[in-house]
C-alpha positions as CSV (number, residue, x, y, z in Angstrom):
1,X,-105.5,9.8,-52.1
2,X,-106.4,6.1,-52.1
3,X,-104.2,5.8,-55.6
4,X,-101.3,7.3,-53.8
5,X,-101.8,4.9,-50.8
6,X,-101.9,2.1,-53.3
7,X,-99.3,2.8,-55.4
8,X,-97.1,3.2,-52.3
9,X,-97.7,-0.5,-51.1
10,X,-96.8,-1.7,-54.4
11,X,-93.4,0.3,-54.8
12,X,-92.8,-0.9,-51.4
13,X,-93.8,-4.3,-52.4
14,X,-91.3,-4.5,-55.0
15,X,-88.6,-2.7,-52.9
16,X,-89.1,-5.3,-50.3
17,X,-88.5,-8.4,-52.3
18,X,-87.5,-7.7,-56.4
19,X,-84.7,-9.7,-56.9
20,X,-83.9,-11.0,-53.5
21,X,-83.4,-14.9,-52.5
22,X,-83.2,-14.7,-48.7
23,X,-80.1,-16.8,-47.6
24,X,-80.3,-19.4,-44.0
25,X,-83.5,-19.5,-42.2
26,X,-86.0,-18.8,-45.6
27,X,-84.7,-22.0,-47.1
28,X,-85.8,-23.9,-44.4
29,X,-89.6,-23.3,-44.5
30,X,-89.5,-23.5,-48.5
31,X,-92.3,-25.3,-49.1
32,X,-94.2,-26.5,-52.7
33,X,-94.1,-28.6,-55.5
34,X,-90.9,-28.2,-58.1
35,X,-92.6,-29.4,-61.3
36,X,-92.4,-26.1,-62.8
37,X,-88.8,-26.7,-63.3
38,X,-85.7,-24.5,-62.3
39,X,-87.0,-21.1,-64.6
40,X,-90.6,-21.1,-64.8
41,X,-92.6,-18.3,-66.3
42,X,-95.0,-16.3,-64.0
43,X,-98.1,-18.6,-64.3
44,X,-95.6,-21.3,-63.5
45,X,-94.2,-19.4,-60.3
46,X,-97.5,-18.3,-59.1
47,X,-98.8,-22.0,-59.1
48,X,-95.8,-22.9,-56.8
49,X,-96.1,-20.0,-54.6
50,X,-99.9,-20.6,-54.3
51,X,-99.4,-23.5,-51.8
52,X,-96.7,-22.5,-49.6
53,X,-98.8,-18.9,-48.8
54,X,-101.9,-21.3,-48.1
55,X,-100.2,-22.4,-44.9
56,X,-100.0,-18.9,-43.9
57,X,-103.4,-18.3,-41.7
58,X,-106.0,-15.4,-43.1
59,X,-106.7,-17.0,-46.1
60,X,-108.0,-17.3,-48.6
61,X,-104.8,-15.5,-50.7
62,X,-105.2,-14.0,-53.6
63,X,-102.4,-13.3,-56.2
64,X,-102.4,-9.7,-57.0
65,X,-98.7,-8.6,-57.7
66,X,-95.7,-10.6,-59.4
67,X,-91.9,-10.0,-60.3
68,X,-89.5,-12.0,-62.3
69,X,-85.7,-11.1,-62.5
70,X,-83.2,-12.0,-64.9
71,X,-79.9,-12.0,-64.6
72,X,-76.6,-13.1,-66.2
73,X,-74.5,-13.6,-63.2
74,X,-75.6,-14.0,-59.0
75,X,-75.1,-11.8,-57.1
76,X,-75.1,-10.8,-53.3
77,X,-77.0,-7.9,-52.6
78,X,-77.0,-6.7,-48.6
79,X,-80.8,-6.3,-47.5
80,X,-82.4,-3.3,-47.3
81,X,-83.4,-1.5,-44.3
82,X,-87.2,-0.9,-44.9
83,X,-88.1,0.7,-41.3
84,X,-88.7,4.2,-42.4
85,X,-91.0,2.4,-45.4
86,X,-92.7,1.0,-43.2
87,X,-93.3,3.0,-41.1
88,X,-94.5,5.2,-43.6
89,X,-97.3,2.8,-44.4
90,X,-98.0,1.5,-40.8
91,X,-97.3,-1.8,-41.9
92,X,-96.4,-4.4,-39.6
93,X,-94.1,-7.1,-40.9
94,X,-93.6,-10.4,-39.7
95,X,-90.6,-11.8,-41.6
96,X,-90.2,-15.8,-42.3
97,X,-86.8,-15.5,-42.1
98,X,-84.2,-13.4,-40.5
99,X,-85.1,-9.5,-41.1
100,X,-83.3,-7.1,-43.7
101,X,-81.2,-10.4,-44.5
102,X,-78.3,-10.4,-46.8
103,X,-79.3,-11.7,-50.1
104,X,-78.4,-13.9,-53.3
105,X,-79.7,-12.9,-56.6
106,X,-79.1,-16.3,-58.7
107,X,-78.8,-16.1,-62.4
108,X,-81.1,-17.5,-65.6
109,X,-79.5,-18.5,-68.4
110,X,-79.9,-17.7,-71.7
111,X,-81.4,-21.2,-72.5
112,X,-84.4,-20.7,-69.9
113,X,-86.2,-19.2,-72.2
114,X,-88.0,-15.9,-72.9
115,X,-90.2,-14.6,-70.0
116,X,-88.6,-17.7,-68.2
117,X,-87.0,-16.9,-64.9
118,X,-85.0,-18.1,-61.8
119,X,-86.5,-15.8,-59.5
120,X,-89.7,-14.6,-59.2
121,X,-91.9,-12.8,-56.1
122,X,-95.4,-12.9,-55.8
123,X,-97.6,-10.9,-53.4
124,X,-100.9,-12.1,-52.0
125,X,-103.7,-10.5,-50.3
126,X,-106.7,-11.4,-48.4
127,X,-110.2,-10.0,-47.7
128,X,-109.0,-7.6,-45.1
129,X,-105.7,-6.7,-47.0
130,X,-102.9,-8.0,-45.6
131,X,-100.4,-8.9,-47.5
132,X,-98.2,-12.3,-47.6
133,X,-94.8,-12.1,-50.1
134,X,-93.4,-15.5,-51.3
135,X,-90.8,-16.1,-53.4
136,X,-90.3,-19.1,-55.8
137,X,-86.6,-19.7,-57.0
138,X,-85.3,-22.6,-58.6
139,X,-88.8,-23.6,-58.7
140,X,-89.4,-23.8,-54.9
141,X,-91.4,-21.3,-52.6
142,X,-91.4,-20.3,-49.8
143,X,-92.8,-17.2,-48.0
144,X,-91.2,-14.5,-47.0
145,X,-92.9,-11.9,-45.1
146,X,-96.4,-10.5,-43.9
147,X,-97.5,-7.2,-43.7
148,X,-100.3,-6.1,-42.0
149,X,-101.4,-3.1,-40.2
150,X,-104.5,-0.8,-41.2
151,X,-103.4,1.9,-43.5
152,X,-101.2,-0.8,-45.3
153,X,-104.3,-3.1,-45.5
154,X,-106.7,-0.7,-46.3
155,X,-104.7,0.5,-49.1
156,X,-103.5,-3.2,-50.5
157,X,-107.4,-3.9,-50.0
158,X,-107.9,-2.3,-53.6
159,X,-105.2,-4.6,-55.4
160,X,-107.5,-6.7,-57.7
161,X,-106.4,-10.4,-58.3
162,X,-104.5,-11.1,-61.2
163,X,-106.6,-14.1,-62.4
164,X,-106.8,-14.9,-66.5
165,X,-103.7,-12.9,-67.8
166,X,-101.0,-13.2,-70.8
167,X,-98.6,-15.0,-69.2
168,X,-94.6,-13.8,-69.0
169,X,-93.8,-15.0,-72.1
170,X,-96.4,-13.4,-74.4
171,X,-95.7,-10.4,-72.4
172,X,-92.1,-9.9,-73.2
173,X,-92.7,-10.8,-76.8
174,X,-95.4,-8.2,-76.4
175,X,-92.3,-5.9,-75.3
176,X,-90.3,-7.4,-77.4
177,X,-92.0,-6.3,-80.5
178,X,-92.1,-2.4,-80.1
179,X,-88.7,-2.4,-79.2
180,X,-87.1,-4.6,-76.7
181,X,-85.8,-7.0,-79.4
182,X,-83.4,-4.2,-80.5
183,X,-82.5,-3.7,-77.0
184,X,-81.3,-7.2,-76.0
185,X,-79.9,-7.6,-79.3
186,X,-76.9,-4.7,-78.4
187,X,-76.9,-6.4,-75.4
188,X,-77.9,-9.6,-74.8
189,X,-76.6,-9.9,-71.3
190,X,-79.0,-6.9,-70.2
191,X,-80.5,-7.4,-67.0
192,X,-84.5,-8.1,-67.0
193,X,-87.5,-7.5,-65.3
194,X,-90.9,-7.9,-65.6
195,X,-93.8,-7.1,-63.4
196,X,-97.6,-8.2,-63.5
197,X,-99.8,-5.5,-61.6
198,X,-103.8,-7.3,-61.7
199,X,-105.5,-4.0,-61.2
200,X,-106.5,-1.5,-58.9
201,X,-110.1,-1.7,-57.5
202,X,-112.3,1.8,-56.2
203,X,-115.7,3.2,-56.2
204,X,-116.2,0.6,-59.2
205,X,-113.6,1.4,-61.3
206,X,-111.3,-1.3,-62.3
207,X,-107.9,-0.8,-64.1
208,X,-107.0,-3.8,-66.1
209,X,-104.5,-6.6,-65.6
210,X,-101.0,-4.7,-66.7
211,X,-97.5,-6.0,-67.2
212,X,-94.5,-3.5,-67.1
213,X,-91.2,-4.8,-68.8
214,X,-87.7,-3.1,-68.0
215,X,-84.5,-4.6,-69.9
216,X,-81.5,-2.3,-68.5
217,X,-77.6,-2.5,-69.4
218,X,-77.2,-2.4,-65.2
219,X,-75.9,-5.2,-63.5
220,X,-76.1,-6.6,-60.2
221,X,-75.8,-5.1,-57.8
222,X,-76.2,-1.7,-58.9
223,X,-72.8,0.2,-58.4
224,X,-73.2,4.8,-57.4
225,X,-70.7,5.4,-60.5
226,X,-72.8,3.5,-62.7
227,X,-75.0,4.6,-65.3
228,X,-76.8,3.0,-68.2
229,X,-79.1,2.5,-70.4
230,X,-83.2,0.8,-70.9
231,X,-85.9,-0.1,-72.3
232,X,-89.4,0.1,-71.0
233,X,-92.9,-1.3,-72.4
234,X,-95.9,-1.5,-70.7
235,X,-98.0,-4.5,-72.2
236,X,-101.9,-5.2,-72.2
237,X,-102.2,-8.0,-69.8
238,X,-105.2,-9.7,-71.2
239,X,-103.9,-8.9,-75.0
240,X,-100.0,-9.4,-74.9
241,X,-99.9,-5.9,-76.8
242,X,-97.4,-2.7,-75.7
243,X,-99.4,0.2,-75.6
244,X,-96.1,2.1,-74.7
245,X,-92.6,2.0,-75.4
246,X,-89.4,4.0,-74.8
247,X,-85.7,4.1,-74.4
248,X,-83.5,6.3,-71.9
249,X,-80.5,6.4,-69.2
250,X,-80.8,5.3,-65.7
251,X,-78.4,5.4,-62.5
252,X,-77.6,1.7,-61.7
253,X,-78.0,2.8,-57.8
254,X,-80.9,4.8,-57.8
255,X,-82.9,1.8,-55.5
256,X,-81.7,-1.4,-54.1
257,X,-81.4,-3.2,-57.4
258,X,-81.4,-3.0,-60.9
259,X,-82.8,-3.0,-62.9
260,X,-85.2,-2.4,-59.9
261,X,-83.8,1.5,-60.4
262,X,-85.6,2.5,-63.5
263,X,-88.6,-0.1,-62.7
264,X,-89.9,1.3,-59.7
265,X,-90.7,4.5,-60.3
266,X,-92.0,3.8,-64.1
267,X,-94.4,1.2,-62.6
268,X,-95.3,3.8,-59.6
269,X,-96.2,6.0,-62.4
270,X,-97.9,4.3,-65.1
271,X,-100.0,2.3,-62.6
272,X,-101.1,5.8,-61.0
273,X,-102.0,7.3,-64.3
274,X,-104.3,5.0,-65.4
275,X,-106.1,4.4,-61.9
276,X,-106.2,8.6,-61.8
């Protein structure tokens, strides 16, 4: 039961925050240095994330969830309402910003780089669970949201921190390798997204550091009369290596994003299989 608790917060997680800039009161309290540049790969993000959560009180924080998008164009995506979610988890969340905002989902160029990004979320837990989501775009953070609550922290609780990991780059080319080239070759304006899970912690068994890579013909935002086309790898993350690989369709509106769509419930999935 404790896997399906889990794996709940982090579908949530992503959800919440995968490809959203909040617009108006977030960029106010953006906080952190910008040396990483304007499309910085995860390590890069997390750095600058680190010290805008540290403000938050409850810490220490530890990073134990990330998620880069990449997109060829911006675009404004209207914010979710997440009060059945979470009310589902009995999370309480105390927003930065104004809650279920209205959102801009900037674009990377092609010249960032692979596993480079101009938006990227990472989630942060402390010793009791909670949970604190900052965002870094453009190489700025700033924090987003806290969730607390006991179910929700008792679950997030067994996230393990991400610590020494491949970093985004080595992870794509990972991806890359068994497949994804081909992909982004037929269409190199596919929409990208990569997520780092560190673990998941119970009864002393630990799942290792795993990154989940989704390129998908979908564009933002994701339109009901859409369908298209992926590409999925899930990549060691202390190796770089895919130790899967596939291809298939996806509905461009199946969750608040894509390529946040066919993501979700691959990650929900994967991650629960190996902690099972």
């Amino acid at each position: 039961m404790i896997w399906a608790a889990v794996g709940a917060v982090v579908a949530a997680a992503i959800l919440v925050v995968a490809g959203l800039y909040v617009l108006g009161d977030l960029t106010a309290h953006a906080a952190g240095p910008t040396s990483a540049g304007p499309y910085p790969t995860y390590e890069q993000a997390e750095s600058v994330a680190a010290p805008a959560v540290s403000s938050t009180a409850g810490g220490p924080w530890l990073a134990v969830i990330g998620f880069g998008i990449v997109s060829a164009n911006s675009a404004f995506v209207g914010g979710a309402n997440l009060t059945s979610v979470i009310a589902s988890l009995n999370c309480s969340i105390a927003w930065t910003g104004t809650p279920d905002p209205t959102v801009l989902v900037p674009l990377t160029p092609n010249s960032a780089g692979s596993g480079h990004s101009a938006f990227w979320v990472v989630g942060f837990r402390n010793a009791v669970g909670a949970i604190t989501i900052a965002l870094v775009t453009d190489g700025v953070g700033a924090v987003l949201l806290e969730a607390t609550g006991s179910t929700c922290e008792s679950a997030a609780s067994h996230l393990v921190s991400i610590g020494s990991i491949v970093d985004s780059p080595e992870a794509v080319a990972g991806a890359n390798a068994a497949g994804g080239s081909a992909f982004l070759a037929a269409d190199p304006n596919a929409t990208q997204g990569w997520f780092i899970l560190g673990g998941l912690e119970e009864v002393g068994i630990v799942t290792e550091p795993t990154w989940y890579i989704g390129d998908t013909t979908c564009t933002l935002p994701g339109s009901v009369e859409e369908n298209g086309s992926e590409f999925n790898a899930t990549v060691n993350g202390l190796t770089g290596d895919a130790s899967t690989a596939s291809n298939g369709s996806v509905n461009c509106a199946v969750s608040v994003t894509a390529p946040v769509g066919g993501l979700v419930p691959s990650f929900a999935a994967q991650a629960l299989g190996k902690a099972i």
